[in-house]
Biotite code that builds the C-alpha atoms (Angstrom):
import biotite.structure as struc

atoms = struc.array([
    struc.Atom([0.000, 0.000, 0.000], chain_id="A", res_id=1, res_name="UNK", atom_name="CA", element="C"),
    struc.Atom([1.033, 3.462, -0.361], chain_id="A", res_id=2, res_name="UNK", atom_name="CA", element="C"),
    struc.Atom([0.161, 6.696, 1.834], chain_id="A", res_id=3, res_name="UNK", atom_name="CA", element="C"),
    struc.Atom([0.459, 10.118, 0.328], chain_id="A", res_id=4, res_name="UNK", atom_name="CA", element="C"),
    struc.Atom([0.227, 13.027, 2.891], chain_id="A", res_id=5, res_name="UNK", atom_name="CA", element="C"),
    struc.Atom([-0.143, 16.276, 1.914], chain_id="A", res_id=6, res_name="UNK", atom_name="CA", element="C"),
    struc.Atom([0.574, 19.659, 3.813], chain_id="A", res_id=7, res_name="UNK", atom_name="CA", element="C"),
    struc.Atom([1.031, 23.291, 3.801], chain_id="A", res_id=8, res_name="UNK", atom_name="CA", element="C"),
    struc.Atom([-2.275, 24.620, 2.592], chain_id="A", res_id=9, res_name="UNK", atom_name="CA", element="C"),
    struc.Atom([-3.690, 27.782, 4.218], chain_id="A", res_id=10, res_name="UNK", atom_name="CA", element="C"),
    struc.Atom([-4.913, 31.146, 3.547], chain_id="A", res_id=11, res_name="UNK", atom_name="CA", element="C"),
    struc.Atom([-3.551, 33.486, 1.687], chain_id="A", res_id=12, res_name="UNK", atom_name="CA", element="C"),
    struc.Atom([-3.858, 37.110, -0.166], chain_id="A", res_id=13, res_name="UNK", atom_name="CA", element="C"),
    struc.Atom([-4.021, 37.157, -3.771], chain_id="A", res_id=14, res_name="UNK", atom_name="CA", element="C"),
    struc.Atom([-0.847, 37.714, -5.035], chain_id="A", res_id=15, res_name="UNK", atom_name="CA", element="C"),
    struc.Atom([0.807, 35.500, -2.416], chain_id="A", res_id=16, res_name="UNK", atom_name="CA", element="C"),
    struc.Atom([2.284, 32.571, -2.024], chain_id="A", res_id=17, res_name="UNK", atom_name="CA", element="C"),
    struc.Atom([2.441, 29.036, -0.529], chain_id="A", res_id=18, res_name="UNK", atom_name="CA", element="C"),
    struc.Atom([4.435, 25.771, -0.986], chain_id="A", res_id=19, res_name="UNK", atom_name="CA", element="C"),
    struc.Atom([2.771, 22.246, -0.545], chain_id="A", res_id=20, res_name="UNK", atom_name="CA", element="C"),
    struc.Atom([4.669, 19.228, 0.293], chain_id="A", res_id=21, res_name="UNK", atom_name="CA", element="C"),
    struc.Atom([3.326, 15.550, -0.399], chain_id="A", res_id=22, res_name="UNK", atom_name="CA", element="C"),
    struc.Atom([5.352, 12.645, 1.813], chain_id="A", res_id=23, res_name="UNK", atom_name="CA", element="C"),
    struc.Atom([5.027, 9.578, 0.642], chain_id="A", res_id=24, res_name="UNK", atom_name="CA", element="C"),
    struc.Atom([5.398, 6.237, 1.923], chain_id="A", res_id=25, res_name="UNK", atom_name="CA", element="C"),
    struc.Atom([5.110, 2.519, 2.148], chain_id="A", res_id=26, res_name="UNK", atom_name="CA", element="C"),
    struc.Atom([5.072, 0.302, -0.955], chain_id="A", res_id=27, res_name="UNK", atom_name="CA", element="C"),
    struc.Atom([6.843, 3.339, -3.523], chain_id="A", res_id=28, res_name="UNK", atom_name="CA", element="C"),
    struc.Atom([8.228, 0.402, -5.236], chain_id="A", res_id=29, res_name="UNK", atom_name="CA", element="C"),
    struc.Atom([7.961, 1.241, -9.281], chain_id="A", res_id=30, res_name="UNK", atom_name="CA", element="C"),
    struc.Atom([5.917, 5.165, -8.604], chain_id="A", res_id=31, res_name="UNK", atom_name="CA", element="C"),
    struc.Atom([6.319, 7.506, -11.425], chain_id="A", res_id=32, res_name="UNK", atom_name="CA", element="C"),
    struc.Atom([4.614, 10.197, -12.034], chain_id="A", res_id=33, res_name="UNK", atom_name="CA", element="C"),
    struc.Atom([3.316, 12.672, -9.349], chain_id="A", res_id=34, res_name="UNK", atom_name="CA", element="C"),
    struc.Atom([0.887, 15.050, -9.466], chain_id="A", res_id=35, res_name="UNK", atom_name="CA", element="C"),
    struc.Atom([-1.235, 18.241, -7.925], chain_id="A", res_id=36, res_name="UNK", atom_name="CA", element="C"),
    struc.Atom([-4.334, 18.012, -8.491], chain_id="A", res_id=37, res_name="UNK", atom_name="CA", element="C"),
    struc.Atom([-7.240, 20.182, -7.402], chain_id="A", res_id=38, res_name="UNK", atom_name="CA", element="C"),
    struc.Atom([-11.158, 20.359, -7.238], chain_id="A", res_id=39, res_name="UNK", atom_name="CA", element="C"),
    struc.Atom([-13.071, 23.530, -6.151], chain_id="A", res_id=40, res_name="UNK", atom_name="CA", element="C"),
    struc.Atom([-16.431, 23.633, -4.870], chain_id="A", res_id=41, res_name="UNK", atom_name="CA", element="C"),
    struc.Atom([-18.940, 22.565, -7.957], chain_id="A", res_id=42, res_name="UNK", atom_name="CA", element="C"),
    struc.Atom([-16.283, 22.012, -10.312], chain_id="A", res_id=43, res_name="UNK", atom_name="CA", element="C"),
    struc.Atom([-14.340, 18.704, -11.611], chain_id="A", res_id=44, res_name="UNK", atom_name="CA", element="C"),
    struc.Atom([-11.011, 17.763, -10.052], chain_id="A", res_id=45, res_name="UNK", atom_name="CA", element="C"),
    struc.Atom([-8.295, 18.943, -12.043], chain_id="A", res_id=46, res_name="UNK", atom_name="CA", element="C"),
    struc.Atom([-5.000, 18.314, -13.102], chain_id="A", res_id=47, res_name="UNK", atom_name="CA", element="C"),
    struc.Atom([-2.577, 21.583, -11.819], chain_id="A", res_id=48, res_name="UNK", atom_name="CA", element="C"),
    struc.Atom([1.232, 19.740, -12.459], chain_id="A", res_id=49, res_name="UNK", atom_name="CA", element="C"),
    struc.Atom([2.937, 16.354, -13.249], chain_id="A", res_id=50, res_name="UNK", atom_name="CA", element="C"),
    struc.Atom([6.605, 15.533, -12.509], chain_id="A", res_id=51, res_name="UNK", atom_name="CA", element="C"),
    struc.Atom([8.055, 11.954, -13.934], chain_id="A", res_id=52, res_name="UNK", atom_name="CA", element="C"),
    struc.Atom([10.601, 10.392, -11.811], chain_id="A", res_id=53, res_name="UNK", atom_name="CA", element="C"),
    struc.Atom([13.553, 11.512, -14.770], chain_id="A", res_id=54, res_name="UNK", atom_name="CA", element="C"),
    struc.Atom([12.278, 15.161, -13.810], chain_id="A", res_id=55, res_name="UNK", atom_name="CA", element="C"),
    struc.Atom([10.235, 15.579, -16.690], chain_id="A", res_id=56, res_name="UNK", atom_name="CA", element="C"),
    struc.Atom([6.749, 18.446, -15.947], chain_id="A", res_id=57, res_name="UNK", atom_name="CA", element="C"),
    struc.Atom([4.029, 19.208, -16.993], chain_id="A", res_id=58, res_name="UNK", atom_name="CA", element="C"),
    struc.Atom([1.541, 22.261, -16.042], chain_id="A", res_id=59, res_name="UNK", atom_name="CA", element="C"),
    struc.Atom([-1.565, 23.169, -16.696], chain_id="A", res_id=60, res_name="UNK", atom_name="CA", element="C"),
    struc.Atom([-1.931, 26.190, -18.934], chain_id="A", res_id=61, res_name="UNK", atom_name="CA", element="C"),
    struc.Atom([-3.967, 28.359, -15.736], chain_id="A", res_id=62, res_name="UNK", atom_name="CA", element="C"),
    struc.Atom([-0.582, 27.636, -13.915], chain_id="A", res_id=63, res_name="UNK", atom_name="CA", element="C"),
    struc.Atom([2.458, 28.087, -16.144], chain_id="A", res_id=64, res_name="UNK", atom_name="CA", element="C"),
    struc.Atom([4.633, 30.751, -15.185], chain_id="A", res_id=65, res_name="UNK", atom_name="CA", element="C"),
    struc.Atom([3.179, 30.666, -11.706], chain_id="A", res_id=66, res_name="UNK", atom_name="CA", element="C"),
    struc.Atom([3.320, 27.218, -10.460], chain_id="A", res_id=67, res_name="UNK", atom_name="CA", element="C"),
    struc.Atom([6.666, 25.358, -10.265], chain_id="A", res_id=68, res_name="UNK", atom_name="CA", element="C"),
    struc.Atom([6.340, 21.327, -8.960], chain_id="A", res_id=69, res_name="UNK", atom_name="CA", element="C"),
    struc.Atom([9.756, 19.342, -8.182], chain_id="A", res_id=70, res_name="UNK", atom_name="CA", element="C"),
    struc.Atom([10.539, 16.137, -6.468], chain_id="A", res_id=71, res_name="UNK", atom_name="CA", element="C"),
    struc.Atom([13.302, 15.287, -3.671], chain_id="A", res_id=72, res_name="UNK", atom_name="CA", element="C"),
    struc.Atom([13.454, 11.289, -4.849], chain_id="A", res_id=73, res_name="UNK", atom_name="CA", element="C"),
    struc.Atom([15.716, 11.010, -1.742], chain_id="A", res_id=74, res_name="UNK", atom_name="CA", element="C"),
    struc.Atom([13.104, 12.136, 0.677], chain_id="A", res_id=75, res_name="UNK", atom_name="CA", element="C"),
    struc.Atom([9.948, 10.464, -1.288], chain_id="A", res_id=76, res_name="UNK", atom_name="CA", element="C"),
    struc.Atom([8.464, 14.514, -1.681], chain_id="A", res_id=77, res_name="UNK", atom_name="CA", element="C"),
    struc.Atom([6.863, 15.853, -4.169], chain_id="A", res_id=78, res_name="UNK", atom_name="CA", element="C"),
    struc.Atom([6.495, 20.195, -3.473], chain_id="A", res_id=79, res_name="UNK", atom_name="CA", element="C"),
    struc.Atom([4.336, 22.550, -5.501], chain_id="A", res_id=80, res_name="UNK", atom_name="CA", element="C"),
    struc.Atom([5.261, 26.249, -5.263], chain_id="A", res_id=81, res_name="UNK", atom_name="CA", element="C"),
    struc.Atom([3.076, 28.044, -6.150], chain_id="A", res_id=82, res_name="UNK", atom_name="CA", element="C"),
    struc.Atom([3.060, 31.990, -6.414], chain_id="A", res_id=83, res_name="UNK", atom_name="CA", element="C"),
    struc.Atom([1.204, 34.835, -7.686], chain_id="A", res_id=84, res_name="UNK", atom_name="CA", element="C"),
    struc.Atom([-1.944, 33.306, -6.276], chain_id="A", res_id=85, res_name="UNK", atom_name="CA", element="C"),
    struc.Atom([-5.657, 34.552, -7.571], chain_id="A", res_id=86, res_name="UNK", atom_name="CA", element="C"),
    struc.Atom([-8.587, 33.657, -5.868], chain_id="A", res_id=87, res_name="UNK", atom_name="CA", element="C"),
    struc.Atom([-9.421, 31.058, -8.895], chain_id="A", res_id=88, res_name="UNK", atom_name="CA", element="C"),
    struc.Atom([-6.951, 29.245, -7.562], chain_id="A", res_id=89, res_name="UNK", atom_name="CA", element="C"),
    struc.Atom([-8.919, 28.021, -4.553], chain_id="A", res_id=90, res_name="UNK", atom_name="CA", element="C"),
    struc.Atom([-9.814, 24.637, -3.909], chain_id="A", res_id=91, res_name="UNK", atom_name="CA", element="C"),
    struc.Atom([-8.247, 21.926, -2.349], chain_id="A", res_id=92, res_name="UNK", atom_name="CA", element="C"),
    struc.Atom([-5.023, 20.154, -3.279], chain_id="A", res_id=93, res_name="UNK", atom_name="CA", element="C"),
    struc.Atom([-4.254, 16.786, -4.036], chain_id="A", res_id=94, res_name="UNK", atom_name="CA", element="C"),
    struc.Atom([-1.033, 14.998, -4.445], chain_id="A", res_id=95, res_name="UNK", atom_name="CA", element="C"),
    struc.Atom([-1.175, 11.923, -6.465], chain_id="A", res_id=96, res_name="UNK", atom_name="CA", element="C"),
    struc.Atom([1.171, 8.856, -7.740], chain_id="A", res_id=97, res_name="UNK", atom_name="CA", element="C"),
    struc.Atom([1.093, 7.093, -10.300], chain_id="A", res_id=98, res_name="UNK", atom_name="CA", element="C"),
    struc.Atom([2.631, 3.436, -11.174], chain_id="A", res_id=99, res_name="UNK", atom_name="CA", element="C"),
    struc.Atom([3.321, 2.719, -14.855], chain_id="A", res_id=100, res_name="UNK", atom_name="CA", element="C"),
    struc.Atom([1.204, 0.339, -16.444], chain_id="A", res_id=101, res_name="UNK", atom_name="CA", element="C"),
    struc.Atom([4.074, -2.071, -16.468], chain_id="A", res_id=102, res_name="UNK", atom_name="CA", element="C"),
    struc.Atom([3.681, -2.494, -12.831], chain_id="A", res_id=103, res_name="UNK", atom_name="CA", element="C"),
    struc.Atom([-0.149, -2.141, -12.332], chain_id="A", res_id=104, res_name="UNK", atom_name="CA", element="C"),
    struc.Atom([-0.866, 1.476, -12.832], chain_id="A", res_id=105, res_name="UNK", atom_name="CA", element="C"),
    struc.Atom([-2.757, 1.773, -9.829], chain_id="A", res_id=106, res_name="UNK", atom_name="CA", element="C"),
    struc.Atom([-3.123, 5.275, -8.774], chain_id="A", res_id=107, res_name="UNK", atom_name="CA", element="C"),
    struc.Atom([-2.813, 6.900, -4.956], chain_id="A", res_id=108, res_name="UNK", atom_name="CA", element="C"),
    struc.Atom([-4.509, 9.976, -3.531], chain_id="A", res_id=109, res_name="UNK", atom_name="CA", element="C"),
    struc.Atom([-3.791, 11.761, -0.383], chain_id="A", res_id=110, res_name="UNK", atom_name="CA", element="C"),
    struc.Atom([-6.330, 13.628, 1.701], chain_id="A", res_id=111, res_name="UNK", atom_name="CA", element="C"),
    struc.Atom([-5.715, 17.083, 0.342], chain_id="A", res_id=112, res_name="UNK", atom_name="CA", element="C"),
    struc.Atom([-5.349, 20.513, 1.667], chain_id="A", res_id=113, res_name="UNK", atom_name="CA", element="C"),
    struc.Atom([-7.362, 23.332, 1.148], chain_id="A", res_id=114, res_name="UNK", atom_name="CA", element="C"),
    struc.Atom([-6.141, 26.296, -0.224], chain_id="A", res_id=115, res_name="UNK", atom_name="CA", element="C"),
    struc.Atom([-7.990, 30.044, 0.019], chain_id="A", res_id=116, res_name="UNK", atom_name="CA", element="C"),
    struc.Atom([-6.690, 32.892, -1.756], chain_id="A", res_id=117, res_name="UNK", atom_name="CA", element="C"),
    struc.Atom([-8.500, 35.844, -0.443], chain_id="A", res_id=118, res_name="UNK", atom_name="CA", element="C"),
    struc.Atom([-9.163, 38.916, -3.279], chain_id="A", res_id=119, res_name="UNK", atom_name="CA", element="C"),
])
């Protein structure tokens, strides 16, 4: 099994900024990809950033420029910095991993944290 936990949501002004980390643990055996997602209230979860294991990202296009995800392989952590906040991006965060198909391509969520960027 795998556990993802996420932290360093909050509140925040737009215009600020916050870092999330995402720990994860147990079985990491063959994990890939890792993500940020987020859903806000009404609206479909989305995808916000990817990072492969080889360092390889990808951003959604309401993020580029702004948003900057990176791994630390040694410490099993996935980060999303995230800066020049707007209130659109409210909602809460997700971290996710991914195994290759290869090895099952099960996919792992963590809770999430919220994130409010006040106008």
């Amino acid at each position: 099994q795998v556990q993802l936990v996420e932290s360093g949501g909050g509140l925040v002004q737009a215009g600020g900024s916050l870092r999330l980390s995402c720990v994860v643990s147990g079985s990491i055996f063959s994990i890939n990809t890792m993500g940020w997602y987020r859903q806000a209230p009404g609206k479909q979860r989305e995808l916000v950033a990817s990072i492969t294991a080889s360092g390889n990202t990808n951003y959604a296009d309401s993020v580029k420029g702004r948003f900057t995800i990176s791994r630390d392989n040694a410490k099993n952590t996935v980060y999303l910095e995230m800066s020049s906040l707007k209130p659109e991006d409210t909602a809460v965060y997700y971290c996710n991993a991914a195994r290759p198909a290869w090895a099952g391509g099960s996919l792992y969520w963590g809770q999430g944290t919220q994130v409010t960027v006040s106008s």
